[in-house]
C-alpha positions, 0 to 999 in steps of 0.5 A: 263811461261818459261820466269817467271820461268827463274827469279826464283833466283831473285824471291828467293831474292825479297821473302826474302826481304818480309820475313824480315819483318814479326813480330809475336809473337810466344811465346807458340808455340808447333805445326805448321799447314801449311794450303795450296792447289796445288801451295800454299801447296807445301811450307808446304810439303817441310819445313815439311821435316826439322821440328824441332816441330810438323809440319802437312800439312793441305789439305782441310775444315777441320784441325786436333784435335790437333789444339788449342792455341799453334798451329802457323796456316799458310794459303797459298793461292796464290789468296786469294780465296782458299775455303779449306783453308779460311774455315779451318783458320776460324776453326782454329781461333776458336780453339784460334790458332796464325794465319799468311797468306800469299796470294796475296790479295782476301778475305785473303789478307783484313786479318790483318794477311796477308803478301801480296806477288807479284800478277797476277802470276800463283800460281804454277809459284809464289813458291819463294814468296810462300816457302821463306818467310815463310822459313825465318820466320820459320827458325828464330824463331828455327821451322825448321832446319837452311836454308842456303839461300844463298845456295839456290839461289846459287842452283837455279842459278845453275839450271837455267844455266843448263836449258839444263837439263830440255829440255833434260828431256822433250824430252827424256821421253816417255808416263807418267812419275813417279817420285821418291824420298826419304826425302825432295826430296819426295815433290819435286817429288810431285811437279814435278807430280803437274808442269807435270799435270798443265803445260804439262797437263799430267797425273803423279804421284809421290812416296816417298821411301821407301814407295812405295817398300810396295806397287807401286813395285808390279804393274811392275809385270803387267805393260803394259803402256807406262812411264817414271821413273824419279828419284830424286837422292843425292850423299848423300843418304842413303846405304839403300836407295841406294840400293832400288833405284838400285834395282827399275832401274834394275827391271823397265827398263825392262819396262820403260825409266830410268831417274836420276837427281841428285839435286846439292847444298851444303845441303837438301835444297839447292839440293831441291831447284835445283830439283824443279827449273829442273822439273819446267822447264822440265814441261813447255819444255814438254808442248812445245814440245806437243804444249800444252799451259802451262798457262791456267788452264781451268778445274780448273777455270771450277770447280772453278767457280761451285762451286762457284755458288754452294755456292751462290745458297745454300745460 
């Protein structure tokens, strides 16, 4: 897995190659409605964060009300197989949405609007060909904020050549880490809970500021496990936001290990792009460092494969 991850900054490269050559016809758009579980969503909630339209993140069978012939739906599903998502293309169909997908193959990649990417990757591992395609396209046709891409390989290569970081962050957390972050750096540190879990196969969790200072602060008034905070941080960001971040370190390292990462990169996306390539690799360095194998997704396949027998039986 380390290995895969290490080639992040060419995988960006190759995925823009893909990206150049999806045409559509986006005439009448007014919304987007990125369809996507796990590893393959993650895209639609970090472009949600430089929106220039309606943009909604789809999780799940069903999609929303608003749907109709002026949404541009995107279904991401790494295999090609994701139940959620292929039952809530169909619904958009139905609705006369403009449909895209992008998958590796199975049953969406037989689909006249597939954009076919690399297989025989774990999803989780696939990000590049998942995210840049589609931020190519959307930031082309004005849907999203203007990406700098060279930035963003630049930010990614910077990562990998501190992959030091990423191992120190492993060796260094205790018990179950949470991650914070504020803006586009909030999906990041979805993402990081999501590698944590899969990768090192450890419970974590993830909180967007300031939103969680409404909530998640008051559970330190109790606290009595053992976790990590990580922290997400810009040299950037807001005063305000500043300010809670200060604020949450004094009051949780009463009762927690404090970790900063401070994402580097000439803008949002570039310094997500950082972020992400770090917390990747910290999680299969912390699955190393317990002697866990990263790879395997043995429940998820289990729960897969039951279901899938499920709807054999029932039909």
């Amino acid at each position: 897995m380390l290995s895969l991850l290490r080639k992040f900054p060419e995988q960006i490269r190759e995925a823009m190659e893909i990206g150049k050559k999806i045409e559509f016809d986006v005439k009448g758009v007014e919304n987007v409605v990125v369809a996507g579980m796990g590893g393959s969503g993650i895209a639609g909630d970090i472009l949600a964060h430089i929106a220039k339209l309606p943009f909604f993140v789809n999780k799940g069978y069903t999609i929303p009300h608003f749907v109709s012939s002026s949404t541009l739906f995107i279904a991401i599903s790494y295999s090609g197989n994701t139940e959620e998502t292929i039952a809530a293309l169909e619904k958009a169909k139905k609705r006369g949405a403009k449909t895209i997908i992008i998958t590796s193959g199975g049953k969406l990649g037989r689909k006249k609007e597939a954009i076919l990417i690399p297989a025989a990757m774990q999803p989780r591992a696939a990000i590049a060909y998942l995210l840049f395609p589609l931020a190519l396209f959307l930031s082309k046709h004005g849907f999203i904020k203007k990406i700098d891409f060279n930035a963003a390989i630049r930010a990614a290569e910077m990562a990998r050549r501190r992959e030091s970081v990423a191992k120190e962050i492993a060796y260094e957390m205790e018990g179950i880490p949470i991650i914070y972050g504020h803006g586009i750096l909030a999906a990041i540190a979805k993402r990081w809970r999501q590698q944590f879990n899969e990768n090192a196969k450890l419970h974590s969790f993830s909180f967007s500021l300031p939103e969680c200072n409404h909530n998640e602060i008051e559970a330190w008034e109790r606290n009595d496990k053992k976790f990590t905070c990580i922290f997400l941080r810009d040299s950037k960001e807001e005063n305000r936001i500043n300010k809670r971040i200060e604020f949450m370190k004094r009051i949780y390292k009463r009762k927690a290990k404090i970790i900063e990462i401070w994402s580097e990169g000439d803008d949002d996306f570039s310094k997500a792009i950082y972020a992400l390539h770090v917390g990747d690799m910290a999680s299969v360095y912390k699955a190393m460092k317990d002697g866990v194998e990263a790879e395997p997704v043995n429940l998820i396949a289990q729960l897969k494969e039951e279901l899938y027998q499920h709807s054999r039986s029932s039909s």
